[in-house]
C-alpha positions as CSV (number, residue, x, y, z in Angstrom):
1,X,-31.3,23.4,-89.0
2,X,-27.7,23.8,-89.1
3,X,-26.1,24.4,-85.4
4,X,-24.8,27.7,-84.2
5,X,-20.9,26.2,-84.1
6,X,-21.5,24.8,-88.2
7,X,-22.5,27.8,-89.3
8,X,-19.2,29.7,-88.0
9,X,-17.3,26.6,-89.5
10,X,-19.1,27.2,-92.8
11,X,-18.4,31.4,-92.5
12,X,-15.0,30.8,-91.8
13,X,-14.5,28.4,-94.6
14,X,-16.1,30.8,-97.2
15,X,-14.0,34.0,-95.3
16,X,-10.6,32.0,-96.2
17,X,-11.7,31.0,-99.7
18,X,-12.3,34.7,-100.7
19,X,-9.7,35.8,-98.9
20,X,-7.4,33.3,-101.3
21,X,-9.6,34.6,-104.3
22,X,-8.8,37.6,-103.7
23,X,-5.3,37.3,-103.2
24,X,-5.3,35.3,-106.5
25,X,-7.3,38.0,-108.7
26,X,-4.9,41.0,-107.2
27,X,-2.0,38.7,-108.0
28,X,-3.1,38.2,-111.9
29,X,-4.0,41.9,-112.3
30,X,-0.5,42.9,-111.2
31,X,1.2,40.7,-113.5
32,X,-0.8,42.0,-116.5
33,X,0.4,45.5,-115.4
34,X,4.0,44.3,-115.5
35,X,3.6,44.1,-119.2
36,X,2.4,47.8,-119.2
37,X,4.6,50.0,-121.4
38,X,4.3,52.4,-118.3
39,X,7.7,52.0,-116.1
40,X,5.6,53.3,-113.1
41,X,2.8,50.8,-113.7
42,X,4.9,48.3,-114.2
43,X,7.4,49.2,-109.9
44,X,3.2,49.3,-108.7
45,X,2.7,46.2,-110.1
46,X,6.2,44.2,-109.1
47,X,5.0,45.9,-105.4
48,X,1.8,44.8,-105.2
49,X,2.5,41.3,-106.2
50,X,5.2,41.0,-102.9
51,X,2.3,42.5,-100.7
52,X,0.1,40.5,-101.5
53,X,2.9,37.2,-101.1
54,X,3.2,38.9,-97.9
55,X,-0.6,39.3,-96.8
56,X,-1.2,35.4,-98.4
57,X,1.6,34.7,-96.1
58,X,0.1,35.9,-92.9
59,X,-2.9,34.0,-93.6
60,X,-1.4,31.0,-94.1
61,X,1.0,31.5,-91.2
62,X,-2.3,32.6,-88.8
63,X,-4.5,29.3,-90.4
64,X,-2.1,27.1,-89.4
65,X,-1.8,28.7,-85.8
66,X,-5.5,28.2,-85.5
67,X,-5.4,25.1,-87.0
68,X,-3.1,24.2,-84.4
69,X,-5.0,25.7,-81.5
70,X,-8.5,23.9,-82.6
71,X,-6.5,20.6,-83.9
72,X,-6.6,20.2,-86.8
73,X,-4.3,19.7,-89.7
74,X,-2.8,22.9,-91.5
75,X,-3.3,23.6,-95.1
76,X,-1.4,23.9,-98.0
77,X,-0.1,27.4,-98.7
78,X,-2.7,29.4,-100.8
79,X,-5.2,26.9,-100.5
80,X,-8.5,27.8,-99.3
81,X,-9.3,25.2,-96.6
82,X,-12.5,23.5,-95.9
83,X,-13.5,23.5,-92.0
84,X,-16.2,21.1,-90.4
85,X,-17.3,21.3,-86.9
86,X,-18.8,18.4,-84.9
87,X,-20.0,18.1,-81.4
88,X,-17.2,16.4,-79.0
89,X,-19.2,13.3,-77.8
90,X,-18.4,14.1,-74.2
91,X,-19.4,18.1,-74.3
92,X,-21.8,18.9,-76.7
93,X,-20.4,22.7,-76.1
94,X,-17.3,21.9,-77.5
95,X,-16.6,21.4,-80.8
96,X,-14.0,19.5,-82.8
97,X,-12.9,20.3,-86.3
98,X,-11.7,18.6,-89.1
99,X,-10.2,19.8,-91.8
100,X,-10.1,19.3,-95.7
101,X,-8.7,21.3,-98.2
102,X,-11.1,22.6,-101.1
């Protein structure tokens, strides 16, 4: 039975892959609207693609600050990162991560 500490590495590993989707799919959609015949769809579109630059941006800047904080290495931009957790041999409280990217 997976421990309590594994299954927040696996929750946070699945939160920043669909996160990442998610940026991904918004990102697409808006540059199928930039071929819209509609000038308004097409100033939407051009916006949402820089806000969601900006929101994949902040992720990535805030994964890498708690990569930092827990140790681990920081991913590469837009990539969805893969988190382990494994007891630290001296407290079995604490946990140390590893990281890989998926």
């Amino acid at each position: 039975m997976p421990t309590r500490n594994e299954q927040l590495a696996e929750l946070l590993n699945l939160t920043a892959q669909s996160i990442s989707q998610l940026s991904e799919a918004l990102t697409t959609f808006s540059f199928e609207l930039m071929a819209s015949e509609d000038p308004a769809a097409r100033i939407a579109s051009r916006r949402m693609v820089s806000r969601v630059s900006a929101i994949q941006s902040t992720f990535d800047q805030k994964w890498r600050l708690l990569g930092a904080a827990a140790g681990i290495a920081s991913s590469m931009p837009g990539s969805a990162p893969e988190v382990s957790m494994h007891a630290s041999p001296e407290d079995p409280d604490t946990a140390e991560t590893d990281h890989k990217d998926g």
